[in-house]
N, C-alpha and C positions, 0 to 999 in steps of 0.2 A: 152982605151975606148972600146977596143974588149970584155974584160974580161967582164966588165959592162952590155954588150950587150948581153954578152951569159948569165950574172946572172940573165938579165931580163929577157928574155926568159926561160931559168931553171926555174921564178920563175911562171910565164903565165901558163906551164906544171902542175906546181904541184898543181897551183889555178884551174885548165881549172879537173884535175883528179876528185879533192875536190868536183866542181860543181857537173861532171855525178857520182861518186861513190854517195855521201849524199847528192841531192837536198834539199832537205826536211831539214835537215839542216842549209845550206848554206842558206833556203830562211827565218829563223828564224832572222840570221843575216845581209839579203841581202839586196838590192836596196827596197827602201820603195813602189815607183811607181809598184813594181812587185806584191805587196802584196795584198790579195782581203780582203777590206773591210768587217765587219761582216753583215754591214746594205745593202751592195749593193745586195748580194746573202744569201740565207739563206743555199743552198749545195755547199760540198764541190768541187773544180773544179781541176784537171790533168794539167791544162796551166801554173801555174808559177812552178814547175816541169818539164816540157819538155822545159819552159823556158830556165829553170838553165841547164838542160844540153843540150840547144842547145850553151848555152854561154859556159860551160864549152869544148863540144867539139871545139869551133871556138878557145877555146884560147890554148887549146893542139896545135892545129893544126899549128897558128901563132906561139907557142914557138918551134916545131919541127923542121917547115920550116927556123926558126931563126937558129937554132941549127946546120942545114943543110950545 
């Protein structure tokens, strides 16, 4: 069960990296709720961006301190 734990963790790191390296990315294939509608705003907005890498830094962090 150890092994498992630390694979999941390993895998948190390399998803939580993914996030803050390429948001912008990530948000093409991400959580739909994150996404801004074309109708709701006509400019572009910075917030599901800082989203993704506020989520990606939280998950480095829960996989580091797993690791730990």
């Amino acid at each position: 069960m150890s092994i498992l734990w630390q694979v999941g963790h390993l895998v948190a790191v390399i998803l939580g990296l993914a996030y803050v390296i390429s948001p912008k990315r990530a948000h093409q294939f991400g959580f739909e709720f994150l996404r801004q509608s074309s109708s709701d705003q006509s400019e572009a907005s910075n917030t599901p961006v800082w989203l993704y890498r506020g989520l990606g830094t939280l998950l480095i962090f829960i996989g580091i301190t797993g690791l730990l």
